[in-house]
N, C-alpha and C positions, 0 to 999 in steps of 0.2 A: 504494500500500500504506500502510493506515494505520488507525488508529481509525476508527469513523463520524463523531465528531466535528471529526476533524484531515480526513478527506475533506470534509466538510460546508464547513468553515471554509477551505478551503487546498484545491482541487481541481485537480489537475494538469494535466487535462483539461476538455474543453469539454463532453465525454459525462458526465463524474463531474457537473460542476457542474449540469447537466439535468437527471440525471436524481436527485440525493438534492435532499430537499426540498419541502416541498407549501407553497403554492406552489413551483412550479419558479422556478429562476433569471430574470431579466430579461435576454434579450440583443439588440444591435443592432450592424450595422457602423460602422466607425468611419471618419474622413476616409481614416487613416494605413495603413488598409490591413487593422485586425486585428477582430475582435470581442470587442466588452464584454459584461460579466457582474456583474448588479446581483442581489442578494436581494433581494425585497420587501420584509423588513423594514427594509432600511437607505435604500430610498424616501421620502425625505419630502416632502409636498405643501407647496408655498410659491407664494408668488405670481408670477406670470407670467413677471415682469419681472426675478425673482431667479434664473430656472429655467436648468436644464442643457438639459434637453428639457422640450415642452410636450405638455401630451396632453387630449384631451375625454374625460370621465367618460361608462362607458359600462355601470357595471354598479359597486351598492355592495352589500354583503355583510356586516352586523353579524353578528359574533361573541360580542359578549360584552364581553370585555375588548379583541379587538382588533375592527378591523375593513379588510372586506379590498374595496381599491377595485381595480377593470378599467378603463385608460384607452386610449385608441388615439392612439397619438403615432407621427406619422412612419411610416404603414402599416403598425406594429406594436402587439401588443398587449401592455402592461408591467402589472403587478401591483401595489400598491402595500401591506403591512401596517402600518396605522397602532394605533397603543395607542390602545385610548377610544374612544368615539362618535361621531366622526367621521363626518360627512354631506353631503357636497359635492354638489348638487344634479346629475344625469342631463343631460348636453349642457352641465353647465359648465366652462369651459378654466380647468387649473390647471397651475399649473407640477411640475416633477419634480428632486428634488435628492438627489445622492447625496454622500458623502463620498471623496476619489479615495483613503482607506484600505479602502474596499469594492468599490473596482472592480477585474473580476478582466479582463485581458490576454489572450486567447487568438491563437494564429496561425493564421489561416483556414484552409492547409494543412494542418496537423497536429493541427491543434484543442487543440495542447498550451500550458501555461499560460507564457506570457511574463513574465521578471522585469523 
């Protein structure tokens, strides 16, 4: 229960964070048992060797001001919204970083949001 934007930002669930949002959230399992939940926007491309997770470009998407890359990392597919024109050439491996103040915690059981 909440604003759209405090659900947006602060989703208590793994269903909330899925499903507000275009792109949808970024999620993947994690070593420790739970699954993470990245926004695209908070995705930044850097170089390989800097990266959280690595992923092959597989689809780039100018917008305008932003633009929205599809990578396939780890037999998942993550989203990436970068500001600006941004072009990372189709079957190039780049790396994927997030900030751990945008990563969201959830419990695979419950799918509810982990503090």
């Amino acid at each position: 229960i909440g604003t759209p934007l405090q659900l947006y930002h602060q989703p208590q669930t793994r269903f909330v964070a899925g499903v507000l949002g275009a792109p949808s959230m970024n999620f993947m399992r994690a070593p420790d048992g739970t699954e993470w939940g990245v926004r695209p926007e908070h995705v930044q491309l850097v170089e390989p060797h800097q990266a959280q997770l690595q992923g092959v470009v597989s689809l780039v998407e100018p917008l305008g001001a932003d633009t929205l890359i599809t990578l396939s990392a780890q037999d998942l597919k993550w989203i990436a919204r970068v500001v600006g024109p941004q072009h990372p050439k189709l079957g190039e491996s780049v790396g994927l970083h997030w900030h751990d103040s945008h990563l969201h915690r959830f419990d695979l059981q419950s799918g509810r949001l982990l503090s």
